[in-house]
ZAMI-563002 format. One line per 8 residues: their letters; for each residue x, y, z of C-alpha. Coordinates in steps of 0.05 Angstrom, whole numbers. Layout:
<nodes>
a) X Y Z | ...
</nodes>
This chain:
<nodes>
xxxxxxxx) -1161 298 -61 | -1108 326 -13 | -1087 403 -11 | -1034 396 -52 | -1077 384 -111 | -1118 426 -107 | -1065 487 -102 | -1039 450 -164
xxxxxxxx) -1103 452 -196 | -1123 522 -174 | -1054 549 -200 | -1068 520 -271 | -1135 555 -274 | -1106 612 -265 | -1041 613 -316 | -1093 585 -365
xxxxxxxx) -1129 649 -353 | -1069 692 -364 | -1054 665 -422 | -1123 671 -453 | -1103 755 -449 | -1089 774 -505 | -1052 839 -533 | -1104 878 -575
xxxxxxxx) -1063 947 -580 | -991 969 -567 | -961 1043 -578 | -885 1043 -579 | -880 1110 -620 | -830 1078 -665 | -843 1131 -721 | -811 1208 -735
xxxxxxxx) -881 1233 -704 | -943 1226 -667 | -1003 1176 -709 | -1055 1223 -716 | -1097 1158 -731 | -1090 1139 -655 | -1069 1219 -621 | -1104 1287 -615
xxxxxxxx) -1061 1340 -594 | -1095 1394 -549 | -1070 1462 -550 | -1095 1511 -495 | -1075 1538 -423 | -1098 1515 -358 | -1158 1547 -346 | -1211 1515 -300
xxxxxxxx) -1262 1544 -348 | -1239 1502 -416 | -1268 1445 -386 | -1194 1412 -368 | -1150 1455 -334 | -1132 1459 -263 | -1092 1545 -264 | -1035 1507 -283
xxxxxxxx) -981 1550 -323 | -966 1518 -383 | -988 1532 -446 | -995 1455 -483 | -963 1469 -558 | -954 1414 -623 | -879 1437 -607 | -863 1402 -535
xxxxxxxx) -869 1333 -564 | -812 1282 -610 | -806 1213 -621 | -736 1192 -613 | -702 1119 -604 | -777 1086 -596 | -799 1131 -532 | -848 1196 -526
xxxxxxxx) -811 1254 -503 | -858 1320 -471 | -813 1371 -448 | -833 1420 -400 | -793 1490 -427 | -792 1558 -391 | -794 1610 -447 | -790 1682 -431
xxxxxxxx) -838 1682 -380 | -883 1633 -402 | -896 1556 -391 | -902 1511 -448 | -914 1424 -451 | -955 1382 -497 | -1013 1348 -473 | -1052 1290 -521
xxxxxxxx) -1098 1236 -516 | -1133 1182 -563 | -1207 1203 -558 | -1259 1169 -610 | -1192 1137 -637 | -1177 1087 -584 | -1218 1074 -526 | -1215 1008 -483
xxxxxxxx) -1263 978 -428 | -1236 932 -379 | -1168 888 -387 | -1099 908 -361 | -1070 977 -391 | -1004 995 -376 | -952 1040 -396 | -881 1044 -385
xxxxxxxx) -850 1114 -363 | -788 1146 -331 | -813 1214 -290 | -781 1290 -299 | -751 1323 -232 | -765 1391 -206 | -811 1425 -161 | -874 1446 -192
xxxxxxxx) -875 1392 -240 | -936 1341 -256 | -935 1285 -309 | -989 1239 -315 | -1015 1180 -353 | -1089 1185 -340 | -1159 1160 -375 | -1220 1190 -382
xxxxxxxx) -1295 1165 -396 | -1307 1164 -474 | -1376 1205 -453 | -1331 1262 -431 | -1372 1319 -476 | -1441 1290 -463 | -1438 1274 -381 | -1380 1323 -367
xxxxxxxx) -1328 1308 -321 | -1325 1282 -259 | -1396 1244 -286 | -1351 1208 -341 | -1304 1185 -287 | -1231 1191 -285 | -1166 1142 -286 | -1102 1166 -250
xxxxxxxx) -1057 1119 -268 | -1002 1147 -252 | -989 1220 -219 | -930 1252 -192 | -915 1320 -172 | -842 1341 -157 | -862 1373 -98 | -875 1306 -57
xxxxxxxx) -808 1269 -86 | -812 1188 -82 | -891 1184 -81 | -933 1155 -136 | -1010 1179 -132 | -1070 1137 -159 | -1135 1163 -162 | -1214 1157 -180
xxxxxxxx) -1254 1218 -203 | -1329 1196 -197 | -1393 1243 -188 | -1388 1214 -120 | -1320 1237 -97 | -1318 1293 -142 | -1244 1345 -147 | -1215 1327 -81
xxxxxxxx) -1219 1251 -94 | -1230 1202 -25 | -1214 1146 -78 | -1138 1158 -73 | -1074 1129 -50 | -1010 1158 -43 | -949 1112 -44 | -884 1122 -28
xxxxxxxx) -834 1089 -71 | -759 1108 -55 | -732 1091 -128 | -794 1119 -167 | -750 1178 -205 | -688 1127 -232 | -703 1098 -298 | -759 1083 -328
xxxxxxxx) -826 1036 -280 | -881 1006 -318 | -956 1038 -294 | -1010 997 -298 | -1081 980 -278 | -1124 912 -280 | -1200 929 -288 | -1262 885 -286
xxxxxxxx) -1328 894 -282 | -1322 900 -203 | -1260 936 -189 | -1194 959 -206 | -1131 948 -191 | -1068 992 -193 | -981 976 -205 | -926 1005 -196
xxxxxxxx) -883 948 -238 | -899 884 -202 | -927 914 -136 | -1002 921 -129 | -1012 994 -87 | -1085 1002 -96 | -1159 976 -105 | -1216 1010 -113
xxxxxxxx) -1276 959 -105 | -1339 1002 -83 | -1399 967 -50 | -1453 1007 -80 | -1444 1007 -160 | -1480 1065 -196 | -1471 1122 -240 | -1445 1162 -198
xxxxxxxx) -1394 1120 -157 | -1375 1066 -212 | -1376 1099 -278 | -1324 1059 -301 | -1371 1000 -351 | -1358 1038 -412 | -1297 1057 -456 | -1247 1105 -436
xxxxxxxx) -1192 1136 -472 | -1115 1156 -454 | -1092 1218 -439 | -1010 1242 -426 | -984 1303 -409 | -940 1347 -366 | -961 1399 -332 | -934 1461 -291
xxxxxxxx) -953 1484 -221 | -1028 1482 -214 | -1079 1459 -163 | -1045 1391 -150 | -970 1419 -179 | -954 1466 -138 | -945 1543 -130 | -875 1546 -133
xxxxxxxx) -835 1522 -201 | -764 1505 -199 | -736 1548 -268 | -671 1520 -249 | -693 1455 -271 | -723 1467 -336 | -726 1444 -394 | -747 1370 -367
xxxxxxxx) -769 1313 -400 | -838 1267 -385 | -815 1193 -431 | -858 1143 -443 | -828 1080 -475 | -889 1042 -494 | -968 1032 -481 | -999 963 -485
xxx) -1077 943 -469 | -1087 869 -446 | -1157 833 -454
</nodes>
């Protein structure tokens, strides 16, 4: 059998096994609110000490959030002197393990700003974070214009994650990009649209550097200065929108 043939036959294995994925969930917030069937809101500051906060200044509200024209809007408001966003997620109500699970976004602009499309292990209350593991999707802070961060919170790496990459993408703040990640059993894979900008494959699998063989859940929100946002906040900016157009999970 020459090469060509092979390639041939190689190439058809693998479009048969794209086409074997199948979509089993799509949000493309199409209604006049938030489906509390498939969303939690969380309401709180960004203390360390609740468990999720990193000092960032926002307060997270039920009033920082619309649907409008089929996309997710979070604004990020300055009002008097206080900070205020909406942060939610999908815990107990929709929780995925392994597949491809994208989402397609178009970023605020401003210093001291920090969206983020994230996931977290569905064992978040029992083994506490980083044990449940962590999905950075996609981060961006308006501080580092044109970069795109991916990240891995494991027991193993713990806060300041060495299962990272920072890319730099000159275009990454006009329009909307689509976010995704491809994850197997043995590693995962990370997009920015069609480019591929990170794997994390570790050697040694265990609890404490591959907690990623359960179900985790989604988690969007904007945030405001912070650890990883910045001291500084640009007021001139505000209010700024976080959109996301859709979510879809592959398997």
């Amino acid at each position: 059998m020459n090469k060509f043939i092979i390639i041939l036959l190689l190439s058809e294995v693998v479009l048969g096994q794209q086409t074997k994925r199948k979509l089993v969930w799509e949000e493309n917030f199409d209604g006049k609110t938030l489906n509390d069937k498939v969303w939690n809101i969380e309401i709180g500051d960004g203390c360390p000490n609740c468990g999720w906060g990193n000092n960032e200044r926002q307060l997270y509200t039920n009033q920082n959030h619309k649907l409008e024209d089929g996309n997710l809007i979070i604004t990020a408001k300055k009002e008097g002197d206080k900070y205020t966003s909406t942060r939610i997620n999908t815990k107990s109500k929709k929780e995925f393990r392994y597949g491809r699970l994208e989402a397609r976004a178009k970023l605020p602009l401003g210093n001291g700003l920090w969206p983020a499309f994230w996931m977290l292990g569905s064992n978040f209350f029992e083994a506490r974070w980083p044990k449940c593991g962590e999905i950075d999707i996609l981060e961006y802070v308006g501080r580092e214009p044109h970069t795109v961060f991916t990240t891995l919170h494991t027991q193993d790496s713990y806060g300041n994650s060495i299962n990272t990459k920072k890319t730099q993408i000159p275009n990454i703040e006009e329009g909307y990009h689509l976010y995704a990640i491809e994850w197997t059993k043995d590693k995962i894979d990370f997009f920015v649209d069609t480019d591929l900008i990170y794997t994390f494959q570790p050697e040694i699998k265990n609890e404490n550097t591959w907690p990623y063989d359960k179900p985790f859940y989604f988690l969007i929100n904007l945030a405001i200065g912070g650890n990883f946002g910045g001291s500084e906040v640009d007021d001139t900016v505000l209010p700024q929108d976080f959109i996301v157009d859709f979510i879809k999970v592959y398997q």
